[in-house]
Backbone as JSON, one array per atom type, in Angstrom:
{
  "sequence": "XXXXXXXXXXXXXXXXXXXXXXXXXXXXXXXXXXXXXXXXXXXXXXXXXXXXXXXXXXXXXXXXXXXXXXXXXXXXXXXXXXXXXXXXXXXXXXXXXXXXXXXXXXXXXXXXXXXXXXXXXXXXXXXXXXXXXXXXXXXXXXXXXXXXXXX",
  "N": [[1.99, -20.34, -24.43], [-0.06, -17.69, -23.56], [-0.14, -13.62, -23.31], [-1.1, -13.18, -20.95], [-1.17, -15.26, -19.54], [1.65, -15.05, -19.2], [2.09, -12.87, -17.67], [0.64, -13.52, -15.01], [2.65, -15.79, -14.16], [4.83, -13.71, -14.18], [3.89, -12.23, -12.38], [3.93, -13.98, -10.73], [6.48, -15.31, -10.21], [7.85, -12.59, -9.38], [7.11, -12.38, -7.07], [6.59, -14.56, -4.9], [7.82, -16.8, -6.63], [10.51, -17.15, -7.34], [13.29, -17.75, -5.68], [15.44, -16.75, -5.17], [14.97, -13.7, -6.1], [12.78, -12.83, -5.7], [9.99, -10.82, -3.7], [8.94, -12.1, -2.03], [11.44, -14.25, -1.46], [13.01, -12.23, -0.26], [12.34, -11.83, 1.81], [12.68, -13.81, 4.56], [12.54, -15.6, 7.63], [11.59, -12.94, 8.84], [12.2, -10.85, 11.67], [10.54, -8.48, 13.55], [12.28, -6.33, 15.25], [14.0, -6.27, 13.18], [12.47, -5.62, 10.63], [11.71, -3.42, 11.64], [13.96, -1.41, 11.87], [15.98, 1.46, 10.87], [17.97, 2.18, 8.57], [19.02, 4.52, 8.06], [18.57, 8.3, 8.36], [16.86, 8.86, 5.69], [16.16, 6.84, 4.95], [13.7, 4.44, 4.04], [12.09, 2.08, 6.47], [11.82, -1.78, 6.66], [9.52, -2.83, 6.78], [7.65, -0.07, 6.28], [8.31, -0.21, 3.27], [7.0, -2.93, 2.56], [4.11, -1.89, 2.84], [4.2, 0.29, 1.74], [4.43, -1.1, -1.26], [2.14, -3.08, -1.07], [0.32, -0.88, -0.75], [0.09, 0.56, -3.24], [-0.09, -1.75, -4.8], [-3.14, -2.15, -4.42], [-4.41, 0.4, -4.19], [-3.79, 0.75, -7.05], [-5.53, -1.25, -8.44], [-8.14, -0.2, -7.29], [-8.4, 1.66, -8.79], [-7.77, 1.28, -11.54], [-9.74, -0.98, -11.81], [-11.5, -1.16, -10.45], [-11.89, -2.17, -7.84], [-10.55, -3.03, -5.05], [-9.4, -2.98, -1.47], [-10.13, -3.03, 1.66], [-8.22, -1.29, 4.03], [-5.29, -0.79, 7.04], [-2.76, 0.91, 8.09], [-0.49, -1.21, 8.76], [2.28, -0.58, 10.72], [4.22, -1.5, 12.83], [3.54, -4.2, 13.43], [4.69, -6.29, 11.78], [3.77, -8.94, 11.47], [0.65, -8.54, 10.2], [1.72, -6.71, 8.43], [2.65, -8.47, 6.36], [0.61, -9.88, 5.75], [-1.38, -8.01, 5.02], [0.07, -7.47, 2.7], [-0.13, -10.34, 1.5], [-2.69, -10.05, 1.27], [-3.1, -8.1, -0.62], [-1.36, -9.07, -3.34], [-3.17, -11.27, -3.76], [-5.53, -10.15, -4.53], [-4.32, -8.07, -6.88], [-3.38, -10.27, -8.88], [-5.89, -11.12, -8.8], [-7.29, -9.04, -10.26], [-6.02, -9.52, -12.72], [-6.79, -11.7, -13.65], [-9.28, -11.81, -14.01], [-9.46, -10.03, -16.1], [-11.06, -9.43, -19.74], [-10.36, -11.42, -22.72], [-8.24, -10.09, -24.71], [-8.29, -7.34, -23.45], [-5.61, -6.61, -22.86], [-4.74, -4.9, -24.11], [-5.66, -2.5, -23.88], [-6.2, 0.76, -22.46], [-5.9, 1.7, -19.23], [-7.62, 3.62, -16.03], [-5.4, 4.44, -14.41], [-3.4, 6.46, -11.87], [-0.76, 6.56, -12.41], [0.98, 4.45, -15.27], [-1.14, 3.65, -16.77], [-0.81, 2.92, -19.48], [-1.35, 0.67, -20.86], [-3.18, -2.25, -19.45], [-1.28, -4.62, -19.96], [1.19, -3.04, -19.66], [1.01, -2.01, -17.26], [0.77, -4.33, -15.28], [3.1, -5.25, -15.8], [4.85, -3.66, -14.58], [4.02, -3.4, -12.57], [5.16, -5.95, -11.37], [7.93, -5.65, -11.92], [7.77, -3.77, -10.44], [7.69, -4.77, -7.72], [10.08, -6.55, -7.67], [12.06, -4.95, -7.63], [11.77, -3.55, -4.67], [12.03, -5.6, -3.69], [15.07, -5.97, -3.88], [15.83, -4.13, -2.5], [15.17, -4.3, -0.26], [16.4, -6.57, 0.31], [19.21, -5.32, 0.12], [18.96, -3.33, 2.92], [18.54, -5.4, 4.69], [20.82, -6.62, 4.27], [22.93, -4.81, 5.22], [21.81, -4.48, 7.92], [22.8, -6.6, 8.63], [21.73, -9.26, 8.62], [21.87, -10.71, 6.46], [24.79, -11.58, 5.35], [25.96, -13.07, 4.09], [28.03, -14.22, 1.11], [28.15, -14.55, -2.6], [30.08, -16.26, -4.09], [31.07, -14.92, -7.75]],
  "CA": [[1.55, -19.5, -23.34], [-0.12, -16.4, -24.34], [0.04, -12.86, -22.59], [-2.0, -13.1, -19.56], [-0.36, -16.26, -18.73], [3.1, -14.93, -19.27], [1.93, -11.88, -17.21], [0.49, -14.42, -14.24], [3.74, -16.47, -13.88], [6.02, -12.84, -13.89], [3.53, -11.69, -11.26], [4.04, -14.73, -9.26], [7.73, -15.21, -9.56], [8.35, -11.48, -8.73], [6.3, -12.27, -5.83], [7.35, -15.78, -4.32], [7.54, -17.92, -7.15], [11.76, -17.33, -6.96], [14.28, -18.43, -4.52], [16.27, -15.49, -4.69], [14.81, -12.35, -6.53], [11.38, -12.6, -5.24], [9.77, -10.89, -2.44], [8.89, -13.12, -0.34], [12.4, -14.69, -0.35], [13.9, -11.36, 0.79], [11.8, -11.52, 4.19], [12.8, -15.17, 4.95], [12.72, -15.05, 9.33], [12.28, -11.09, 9.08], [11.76, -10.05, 12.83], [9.94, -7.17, 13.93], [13.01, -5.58, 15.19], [14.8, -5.66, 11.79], [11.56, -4.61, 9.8], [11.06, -1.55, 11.77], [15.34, -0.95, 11.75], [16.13, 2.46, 10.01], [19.17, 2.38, 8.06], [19.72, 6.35, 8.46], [17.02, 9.35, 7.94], [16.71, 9.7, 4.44], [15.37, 5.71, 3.96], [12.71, 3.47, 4.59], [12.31, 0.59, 7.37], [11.42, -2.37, 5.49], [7.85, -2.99, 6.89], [7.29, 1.19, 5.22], [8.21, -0.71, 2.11], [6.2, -3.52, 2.07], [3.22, -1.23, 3.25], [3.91, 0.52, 0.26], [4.1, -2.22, -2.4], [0.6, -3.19, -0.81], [-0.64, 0.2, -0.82], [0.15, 0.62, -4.41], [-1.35, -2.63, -5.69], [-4.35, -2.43, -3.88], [-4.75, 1.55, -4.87], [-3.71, 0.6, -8.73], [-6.62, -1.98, -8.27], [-9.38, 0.63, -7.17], [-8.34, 3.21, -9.51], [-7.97, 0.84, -12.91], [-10.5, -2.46, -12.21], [-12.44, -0.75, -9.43], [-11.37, -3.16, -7.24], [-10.12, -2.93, -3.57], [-9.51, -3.71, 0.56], [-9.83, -1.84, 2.67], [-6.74, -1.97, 4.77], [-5.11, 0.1, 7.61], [-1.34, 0.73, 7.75], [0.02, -2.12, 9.94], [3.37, -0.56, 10.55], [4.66, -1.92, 14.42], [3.08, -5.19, 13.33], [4.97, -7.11, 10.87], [2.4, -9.99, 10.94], [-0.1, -7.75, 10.21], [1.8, -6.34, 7.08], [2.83, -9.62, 5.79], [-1.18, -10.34, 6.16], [-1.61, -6.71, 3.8], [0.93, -7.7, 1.17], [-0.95, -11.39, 0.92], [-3.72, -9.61, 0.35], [-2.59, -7.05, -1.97], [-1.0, -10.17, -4.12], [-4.21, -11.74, -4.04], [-6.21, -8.42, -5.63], [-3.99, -7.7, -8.38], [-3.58, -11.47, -9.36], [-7.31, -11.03, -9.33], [-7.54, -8.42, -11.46], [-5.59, -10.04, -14.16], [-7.25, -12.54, -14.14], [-10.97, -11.46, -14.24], [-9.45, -9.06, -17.84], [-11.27, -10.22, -20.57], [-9.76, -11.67, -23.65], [-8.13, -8.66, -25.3], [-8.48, -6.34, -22.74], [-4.47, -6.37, -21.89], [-3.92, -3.72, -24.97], [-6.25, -1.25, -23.63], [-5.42, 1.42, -21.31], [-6.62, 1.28, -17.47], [-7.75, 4.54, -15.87], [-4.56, 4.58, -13.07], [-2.84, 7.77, -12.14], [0.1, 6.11, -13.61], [0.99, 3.11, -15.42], [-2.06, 2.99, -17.28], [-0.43, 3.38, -20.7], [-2.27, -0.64, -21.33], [-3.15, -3.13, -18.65], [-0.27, -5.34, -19.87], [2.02, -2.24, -18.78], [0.4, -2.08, -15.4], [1.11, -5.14, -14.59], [4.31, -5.76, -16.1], [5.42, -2.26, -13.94], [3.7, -4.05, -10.93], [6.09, -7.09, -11.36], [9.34, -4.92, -11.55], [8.17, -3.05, -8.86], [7.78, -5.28, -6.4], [11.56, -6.92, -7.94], [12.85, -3.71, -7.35], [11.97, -3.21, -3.68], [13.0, -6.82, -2.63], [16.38, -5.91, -3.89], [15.68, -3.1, -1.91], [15.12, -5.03, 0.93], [18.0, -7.5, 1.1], [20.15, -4.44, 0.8], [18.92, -3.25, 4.24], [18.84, -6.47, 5.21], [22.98, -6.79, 4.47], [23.49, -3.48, 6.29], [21.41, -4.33, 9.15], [23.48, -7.64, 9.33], [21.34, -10.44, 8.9], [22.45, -11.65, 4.85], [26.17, -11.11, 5.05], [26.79, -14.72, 2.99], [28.51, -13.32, -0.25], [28.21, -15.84, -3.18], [30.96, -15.76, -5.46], [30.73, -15.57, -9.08]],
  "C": [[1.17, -18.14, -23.93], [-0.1, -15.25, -22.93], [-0.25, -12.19, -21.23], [-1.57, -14.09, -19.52], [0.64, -15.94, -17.85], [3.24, -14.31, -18.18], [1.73, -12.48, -15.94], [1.27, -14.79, -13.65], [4.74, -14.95, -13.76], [5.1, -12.29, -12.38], [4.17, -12.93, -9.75], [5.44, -14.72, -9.16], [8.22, -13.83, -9.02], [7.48, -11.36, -7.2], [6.55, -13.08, -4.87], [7.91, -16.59, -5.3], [9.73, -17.73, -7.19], [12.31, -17.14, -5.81], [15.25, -17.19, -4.47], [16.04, -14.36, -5.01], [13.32, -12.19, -5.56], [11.27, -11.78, -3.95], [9.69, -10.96, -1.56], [10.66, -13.8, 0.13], [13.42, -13.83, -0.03], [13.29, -10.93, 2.19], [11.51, -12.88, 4.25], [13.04, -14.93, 6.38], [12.92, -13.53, 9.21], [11.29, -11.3, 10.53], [11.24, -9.17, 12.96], [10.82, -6.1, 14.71], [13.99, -5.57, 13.59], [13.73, -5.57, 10.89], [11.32, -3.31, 10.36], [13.06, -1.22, 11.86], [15.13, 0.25, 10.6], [17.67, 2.65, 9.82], [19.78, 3.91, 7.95], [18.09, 6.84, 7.99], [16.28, 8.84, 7.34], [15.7, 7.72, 3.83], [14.32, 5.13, 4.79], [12.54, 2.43, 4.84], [12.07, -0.54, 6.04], [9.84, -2.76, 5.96], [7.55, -1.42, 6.2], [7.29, 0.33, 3.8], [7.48, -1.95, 1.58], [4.33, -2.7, 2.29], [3.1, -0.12, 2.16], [3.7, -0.21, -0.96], [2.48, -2.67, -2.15], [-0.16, -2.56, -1.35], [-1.14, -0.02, -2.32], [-0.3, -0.11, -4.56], [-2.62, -2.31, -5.16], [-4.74, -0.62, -4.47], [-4.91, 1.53, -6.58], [-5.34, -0.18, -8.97], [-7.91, -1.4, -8.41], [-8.99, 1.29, -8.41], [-8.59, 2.31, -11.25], [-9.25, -0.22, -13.2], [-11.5, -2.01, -11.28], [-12.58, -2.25, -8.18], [-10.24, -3.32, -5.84], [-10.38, -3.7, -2.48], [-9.59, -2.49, 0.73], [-8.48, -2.12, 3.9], [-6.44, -0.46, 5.31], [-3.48, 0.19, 7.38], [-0.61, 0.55, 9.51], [2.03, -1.86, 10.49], [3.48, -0.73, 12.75], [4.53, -3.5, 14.32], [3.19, -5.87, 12.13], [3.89, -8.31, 10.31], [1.51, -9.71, 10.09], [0.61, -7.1, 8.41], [2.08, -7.3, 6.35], [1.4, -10.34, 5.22], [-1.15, -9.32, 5.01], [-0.78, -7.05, 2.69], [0.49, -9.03, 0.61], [-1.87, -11.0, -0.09], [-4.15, -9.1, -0.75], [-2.31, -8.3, -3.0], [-2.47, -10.5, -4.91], [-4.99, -11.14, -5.08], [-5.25, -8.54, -6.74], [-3.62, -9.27, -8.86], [-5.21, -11.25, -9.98], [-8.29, -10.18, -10.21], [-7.25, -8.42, -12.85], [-6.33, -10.84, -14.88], [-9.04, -12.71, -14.57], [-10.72, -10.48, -15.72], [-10.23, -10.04, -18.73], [-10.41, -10.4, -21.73], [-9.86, -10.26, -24.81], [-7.87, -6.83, -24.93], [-6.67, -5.71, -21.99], [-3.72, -5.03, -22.76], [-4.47, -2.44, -24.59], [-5.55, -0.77, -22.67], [-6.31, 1.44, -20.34], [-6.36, 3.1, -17.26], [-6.94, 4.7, -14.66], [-3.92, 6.1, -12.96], [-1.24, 7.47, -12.62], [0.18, 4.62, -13.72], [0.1, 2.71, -16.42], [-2.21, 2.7, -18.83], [-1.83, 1.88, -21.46], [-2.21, -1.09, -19.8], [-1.76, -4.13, -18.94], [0.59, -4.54, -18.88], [1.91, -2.73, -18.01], [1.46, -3.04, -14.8], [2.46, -6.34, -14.73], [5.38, -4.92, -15.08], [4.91, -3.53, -12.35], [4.67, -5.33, -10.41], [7.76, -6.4, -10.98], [9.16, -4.21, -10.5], [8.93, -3.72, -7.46], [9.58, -6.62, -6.57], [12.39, -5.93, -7.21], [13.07, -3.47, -6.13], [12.34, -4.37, -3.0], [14.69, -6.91, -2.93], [16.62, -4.75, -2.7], [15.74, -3.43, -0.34], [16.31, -5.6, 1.53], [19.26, -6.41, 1.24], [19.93, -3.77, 1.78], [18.95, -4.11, 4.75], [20.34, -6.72, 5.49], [23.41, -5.66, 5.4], [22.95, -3.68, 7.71], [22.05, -5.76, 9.8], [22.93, -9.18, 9.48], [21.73, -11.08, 7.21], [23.48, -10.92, 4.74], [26.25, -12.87, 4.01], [27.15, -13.78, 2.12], [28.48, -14.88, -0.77], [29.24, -15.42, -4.24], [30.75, -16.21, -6.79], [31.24, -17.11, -9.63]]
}
């Protein structure tokens, strides 16, 4: 497997392709009252956070591959952001995969991230890891994944 494969398969499992870190399977039955739930002030619902993960790919997209949606910010309307984070997926998948051979050492013109395209989109993988942990822990506080698994 070489580095645009490798890069492919981390995009997808940090995206759906796992059963428990991924994404997608931290908004398994998410409602539209527990995506707009606010765990206190200072944080953000979890539809804000997938409406950011979107944003961001789809902005990284224009700014490094010239490459965009246009998209509004579907926040009341879970469907609707679930629909924007497809899309988003879709785009930066599709910008990996249109790189040409060689092109993953260079640097991309992003306002960050753009150290190489590998970066990018190795950063774009942990991101979107990062905020589905991010997720299920409002999710546990707001009461819908209390299971505990023991070591």
């Amino acid at each position: 497997m070489d580095a645009k494969q490798l890069l492919l398969v981390q995009l997808h499992d940090a995206y759906a392709g796992d059963d428990e870190m991924s994404l997608q399977a931290s908004l398994g039955d998410l409602s539209q009252e527990e995506a707009s739930w606010r765990m206190n002030e200072t944080t953000w619902t979890i539809e804000e956070i997938l409406y950011h993960v979107a944003a961001c790919e789809i902005e990284y997209c224009r700014q490094g591959f010239e490459k965009g949606l246009e998209y509004g910010r579907p926040i009341g309307n879970i469907g609707q952001g679930l629909t924007l984070l497809d899309e988003a997926h879709v785009l930066l998948v599709g910008c990996l995969e249109a790189l040409p051979e060689g092109a993953l050492d260079e640097p991309i013109p992003t306002q960050w991230h753009g150290e190489s395209a590998a970066h990018f989109f190795w950063i774009m993988a942990m991101h979107r890891v990062s905020h589905a942990a991010q997720i299920r822990t409002i999710r546990r506080a707001y009461g819908s994944r209390t299971h505990y698994y023991p070591v």
